[in-house]
VOPAGU-2260 file (C-alpha; in pm, 1 decimal, decimal comma):
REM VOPAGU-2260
SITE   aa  ch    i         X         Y         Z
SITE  UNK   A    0    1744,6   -1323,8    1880,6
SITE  UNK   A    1    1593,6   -1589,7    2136,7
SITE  UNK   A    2    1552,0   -1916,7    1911,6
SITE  UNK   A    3    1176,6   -2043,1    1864,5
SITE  UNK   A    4    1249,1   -2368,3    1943,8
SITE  UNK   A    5    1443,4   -2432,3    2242,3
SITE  UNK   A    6    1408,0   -2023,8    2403,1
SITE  UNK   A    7    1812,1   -2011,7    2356,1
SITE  UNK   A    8    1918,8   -1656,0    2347,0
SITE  UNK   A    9    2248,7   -1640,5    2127,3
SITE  UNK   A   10    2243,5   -1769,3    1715,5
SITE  UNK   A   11    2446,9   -1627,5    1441,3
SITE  UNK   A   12    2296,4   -1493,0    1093,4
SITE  UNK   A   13    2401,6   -1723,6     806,7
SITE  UNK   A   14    2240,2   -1492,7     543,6
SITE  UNK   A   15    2122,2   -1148,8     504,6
SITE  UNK   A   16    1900,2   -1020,3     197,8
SITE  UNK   A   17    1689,0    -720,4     127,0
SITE  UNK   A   18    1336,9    -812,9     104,5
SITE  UNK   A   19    1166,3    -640,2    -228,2
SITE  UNK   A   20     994,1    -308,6    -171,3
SITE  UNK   A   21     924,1    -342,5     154,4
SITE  UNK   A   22    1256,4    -153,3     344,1
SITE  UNK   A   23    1277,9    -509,9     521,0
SITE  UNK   A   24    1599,5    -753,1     587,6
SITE  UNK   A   25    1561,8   -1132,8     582,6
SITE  UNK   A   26    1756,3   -1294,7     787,8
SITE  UNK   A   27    1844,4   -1675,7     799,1
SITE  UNK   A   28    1956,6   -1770,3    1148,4
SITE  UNK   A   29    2087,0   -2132,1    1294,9
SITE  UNK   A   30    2067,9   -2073,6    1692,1
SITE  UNK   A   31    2388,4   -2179,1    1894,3
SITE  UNK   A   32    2193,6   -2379,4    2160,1
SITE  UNK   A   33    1986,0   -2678,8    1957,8
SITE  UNK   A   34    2148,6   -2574,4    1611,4
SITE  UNK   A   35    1858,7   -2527,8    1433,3
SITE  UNK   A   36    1776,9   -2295,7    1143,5
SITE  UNK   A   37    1518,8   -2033,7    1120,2
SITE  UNK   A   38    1452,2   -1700,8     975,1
SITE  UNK   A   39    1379,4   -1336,0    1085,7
SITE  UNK   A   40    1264,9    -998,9     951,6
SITE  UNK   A   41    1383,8    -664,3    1076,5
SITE  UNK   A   42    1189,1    -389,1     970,1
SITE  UNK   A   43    1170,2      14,5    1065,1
SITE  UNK   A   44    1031,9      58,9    1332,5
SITE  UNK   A   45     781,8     340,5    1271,3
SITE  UNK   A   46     602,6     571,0    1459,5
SITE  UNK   A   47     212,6     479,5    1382,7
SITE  UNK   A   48      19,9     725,9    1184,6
SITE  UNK   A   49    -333,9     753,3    1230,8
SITE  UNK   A   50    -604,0     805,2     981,1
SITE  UNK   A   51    -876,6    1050,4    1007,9
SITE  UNK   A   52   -1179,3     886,2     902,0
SITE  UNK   A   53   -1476,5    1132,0     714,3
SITE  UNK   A   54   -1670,3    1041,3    1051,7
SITE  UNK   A   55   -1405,5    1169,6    1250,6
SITE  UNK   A   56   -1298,1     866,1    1385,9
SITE  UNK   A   57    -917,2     764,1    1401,2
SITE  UNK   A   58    -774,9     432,8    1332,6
SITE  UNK   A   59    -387,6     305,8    1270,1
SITE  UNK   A   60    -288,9     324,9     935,2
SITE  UNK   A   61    -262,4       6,4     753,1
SITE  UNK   A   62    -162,5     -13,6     417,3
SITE  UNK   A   63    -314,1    -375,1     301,1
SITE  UNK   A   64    -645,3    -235,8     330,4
SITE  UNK   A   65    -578,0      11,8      81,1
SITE  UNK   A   66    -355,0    -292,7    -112,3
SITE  UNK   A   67    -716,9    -493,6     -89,7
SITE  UNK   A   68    -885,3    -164,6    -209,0
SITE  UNK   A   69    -674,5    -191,9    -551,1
SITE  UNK   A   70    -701,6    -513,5    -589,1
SITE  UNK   A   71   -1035,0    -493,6    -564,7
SITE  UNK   A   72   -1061,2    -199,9    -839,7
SITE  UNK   A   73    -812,9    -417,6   -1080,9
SITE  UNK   A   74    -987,9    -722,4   -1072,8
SITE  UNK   A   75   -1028,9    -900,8   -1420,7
SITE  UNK   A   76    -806,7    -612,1   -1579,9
SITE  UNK   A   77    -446,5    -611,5   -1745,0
SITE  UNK   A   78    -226,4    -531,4   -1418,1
SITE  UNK   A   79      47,6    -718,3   -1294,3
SITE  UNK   A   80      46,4    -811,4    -876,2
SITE  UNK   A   81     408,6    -644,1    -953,0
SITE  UNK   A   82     250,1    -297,0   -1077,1
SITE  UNK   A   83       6,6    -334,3    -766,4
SITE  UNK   A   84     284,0    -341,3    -511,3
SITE  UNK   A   85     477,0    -101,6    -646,4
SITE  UNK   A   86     153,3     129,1    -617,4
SITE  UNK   A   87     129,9      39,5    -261,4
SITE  UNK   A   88     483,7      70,0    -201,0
SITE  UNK   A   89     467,9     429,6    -334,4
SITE  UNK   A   90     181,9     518,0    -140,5
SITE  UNK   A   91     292,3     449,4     164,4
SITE  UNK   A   92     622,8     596,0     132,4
SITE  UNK   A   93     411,6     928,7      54,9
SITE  UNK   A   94     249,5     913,2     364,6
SITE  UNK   A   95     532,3     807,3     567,6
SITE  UNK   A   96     723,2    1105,9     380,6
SITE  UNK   A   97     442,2    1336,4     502,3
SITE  UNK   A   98     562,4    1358,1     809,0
SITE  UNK   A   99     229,1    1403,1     958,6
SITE  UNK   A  100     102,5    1206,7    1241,8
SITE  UNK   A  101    -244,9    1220,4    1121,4
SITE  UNK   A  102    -416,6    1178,8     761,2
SITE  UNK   A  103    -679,9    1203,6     611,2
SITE  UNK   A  104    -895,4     879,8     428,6
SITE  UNK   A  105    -926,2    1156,2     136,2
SITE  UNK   A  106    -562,9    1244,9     155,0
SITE  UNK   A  107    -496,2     848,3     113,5
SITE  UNK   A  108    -798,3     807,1    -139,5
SITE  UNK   A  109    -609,1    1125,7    -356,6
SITE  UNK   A  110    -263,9     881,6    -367,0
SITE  UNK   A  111    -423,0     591,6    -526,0
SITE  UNK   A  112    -671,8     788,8    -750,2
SITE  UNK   A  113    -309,6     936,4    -910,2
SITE  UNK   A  114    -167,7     574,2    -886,7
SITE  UNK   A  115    -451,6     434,3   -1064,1
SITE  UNK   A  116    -519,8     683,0   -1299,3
SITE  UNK   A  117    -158,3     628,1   -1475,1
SITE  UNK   A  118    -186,3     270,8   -1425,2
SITE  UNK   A  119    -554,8     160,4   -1566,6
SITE  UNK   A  120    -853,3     411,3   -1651,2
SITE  UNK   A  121   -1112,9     122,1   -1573,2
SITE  UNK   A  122    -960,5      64,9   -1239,4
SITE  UNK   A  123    -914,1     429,3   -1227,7
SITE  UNK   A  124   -1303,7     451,4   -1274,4
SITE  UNK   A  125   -1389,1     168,7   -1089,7
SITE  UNK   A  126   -1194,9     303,7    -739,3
SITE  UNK   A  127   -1350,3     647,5    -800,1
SITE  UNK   A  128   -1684,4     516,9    -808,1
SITE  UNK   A  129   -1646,4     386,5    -442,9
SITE  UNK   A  130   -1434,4     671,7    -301,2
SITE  UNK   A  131   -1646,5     972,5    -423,5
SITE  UNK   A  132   -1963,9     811,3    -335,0
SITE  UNK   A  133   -2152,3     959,2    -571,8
SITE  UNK   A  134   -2487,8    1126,5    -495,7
SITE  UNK   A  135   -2628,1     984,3    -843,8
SITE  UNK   A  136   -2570,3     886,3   -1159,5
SITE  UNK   A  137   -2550,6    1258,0   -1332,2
SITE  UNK   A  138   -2245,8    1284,4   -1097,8
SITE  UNK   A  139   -2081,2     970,4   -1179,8
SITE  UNK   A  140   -2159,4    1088,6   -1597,5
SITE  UNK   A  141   -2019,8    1438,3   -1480,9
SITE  UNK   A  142   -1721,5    1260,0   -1309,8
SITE  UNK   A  143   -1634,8    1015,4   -1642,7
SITE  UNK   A  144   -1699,1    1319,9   -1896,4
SITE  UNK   A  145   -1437,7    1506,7   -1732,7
SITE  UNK   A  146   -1197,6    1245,2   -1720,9
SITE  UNK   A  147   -1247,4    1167,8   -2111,3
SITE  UNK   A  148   -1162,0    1521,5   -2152,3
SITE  UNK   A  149    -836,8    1498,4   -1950,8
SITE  UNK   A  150    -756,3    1193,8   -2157,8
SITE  UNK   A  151    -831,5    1328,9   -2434,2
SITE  UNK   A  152    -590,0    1706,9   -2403,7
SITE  UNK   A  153    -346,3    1459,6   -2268,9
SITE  UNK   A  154    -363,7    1240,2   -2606,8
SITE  UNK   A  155    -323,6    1598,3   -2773,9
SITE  UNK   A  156     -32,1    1715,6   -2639,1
């Protein structure tokens, strides 16, 4: 690892950790030439998959827009940043686990609709309201009607 400071090429690791939920090592590093300290992150390196926009366009897949997506749909409700990244976390290992080398926005959109439905109704609600883009308001009333019944034979059972 070529030290940041003085462009020397050899240091030694003085500590390794995992980083939380993110399939990352930190490593704390003191470089042999100047002996100064810094740290590093070694990550998978992953082959990038692209998402397949409803416009047909394709872009790289990046997960903190769909982290900024929740966020956005949780705002001013009971959930934890901790719940929130472990949402994430789980939706990206599903697409990652797909395989694929292409997906679909409403493939992603589907993830975090499941996510937030067992994590918050309202921000359940809330993130549906952008993703479906609904044509009016008899198919947003359509959209929460159904849902309140699906709450309500889960509450049953």
């Amino acid at each position: 690892m070529k030290c940041i400071f003085c462009g020397a090429i050899d240091s030694k690791v003085l500590d390794s950790r995992a980083v939380d939920e993110t399939n990352a090592i930190r490593r704390r590093r003191e470089c042999l030439g100047c002996g100064k300290r810094f740290t590093t992150y070694e990550t998978i390196e992953t082959t990038p998959i692209m998402v397949v926009k409803n416009n047909g366009e394709r872009e790289v897949f990046d997960i903190s827009k769909v982290k900024r997506g929740i966020i956005k749909s949780c705002e001013k409700r009971p959930v934890t940043m901790h719940q929130i990244d472990l949402l994430v976390a789980n939706i990206e290992k599903k697409v990652y686990n797909s395989l694929e080398e292409e997906i679909s926005t409403k493939k992603i959109g589907e993830y975090v609709m499941e996510g937030l439905k067992e994590l918050d109704e309202v921000s359940y609600v809330r993130f549906a309201s952008v993703y479906k883009q609904f044509k009016d308001i008899s198919g947003f009333f359509d959209f929460i009607n159904d849902f309140e019944k699906m709450v309500e034979d889960k509450t049953k059972k």
